[in-house]
N, C-alpha and C positions, 0 to 999 in steps of 0.2 A: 212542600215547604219552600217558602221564597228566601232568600237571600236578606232581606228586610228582618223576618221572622228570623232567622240563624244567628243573624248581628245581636237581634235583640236579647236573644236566650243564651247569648256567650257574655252579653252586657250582665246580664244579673247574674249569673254563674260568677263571674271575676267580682261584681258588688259582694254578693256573698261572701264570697272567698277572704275579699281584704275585709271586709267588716268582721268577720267573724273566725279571726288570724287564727283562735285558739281552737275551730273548727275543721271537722272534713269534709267537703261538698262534693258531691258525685252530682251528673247532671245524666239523666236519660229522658229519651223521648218518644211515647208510645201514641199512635192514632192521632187526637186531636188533643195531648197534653202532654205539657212540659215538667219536666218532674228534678225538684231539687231535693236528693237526701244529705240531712244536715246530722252530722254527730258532734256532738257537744257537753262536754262534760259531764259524760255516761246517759246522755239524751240523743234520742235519733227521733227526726223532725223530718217530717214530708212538708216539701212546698210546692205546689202545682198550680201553671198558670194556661188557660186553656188559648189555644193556638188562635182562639179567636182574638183574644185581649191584646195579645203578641201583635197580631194584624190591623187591627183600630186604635190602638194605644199610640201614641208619640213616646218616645224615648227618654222624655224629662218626666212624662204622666208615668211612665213604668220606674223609672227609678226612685221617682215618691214613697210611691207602695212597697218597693224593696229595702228604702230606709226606715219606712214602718213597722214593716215585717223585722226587719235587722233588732231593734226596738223591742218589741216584745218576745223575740227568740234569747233576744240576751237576759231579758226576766224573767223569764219559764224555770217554771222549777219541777215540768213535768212533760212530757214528748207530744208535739202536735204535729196533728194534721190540718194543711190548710190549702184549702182553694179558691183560688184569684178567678174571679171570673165565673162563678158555679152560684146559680141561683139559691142552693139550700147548702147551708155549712156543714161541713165534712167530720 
């Protein structure tokens, strides 16, 4: 994991975090993906972005998608799972 990659997955870890104040965000990272568990008003949400995305992505192109995701995590009225980067929906 490069130093690029580490920046980027402490970037959306803290976007998470203040977006979603009323939220707990735990950040782990297994093999070739980054894993954000979200608890949120009695909802627990996987958000996982594969190391790849992290690597070819620009830092304004990953913050888009984290204010999207932010977005529909606060209108969920039900636990998801979701992967950034994964050809077939989770």
């Amino acid at each position: 994991m490069s130093t690029d990659i580490d920046f980027k997955a402490c970037t959306i870890l803290e976007r998470l975090s203040e977006e979603l104040a009323d939220a707990t965000v735990d950040y782990c990272c297994t093999q070739d993906m980054h894993e954000f568990q979200i608890t949120r008003k009695g909802l627990k949400h996987e958000v996982g972005f594969l190391e790849r995305v992290l690597e070819l992505r620009d830092l304004p192109d990953i913050e888009q998608v984290v204010k999207r995701l932010v977005e529909e995590l606060k209108s969920s009225t039900q636990s998801r799972r979701i992967r950034v980067g994964s050809a077939t929906p989770a």
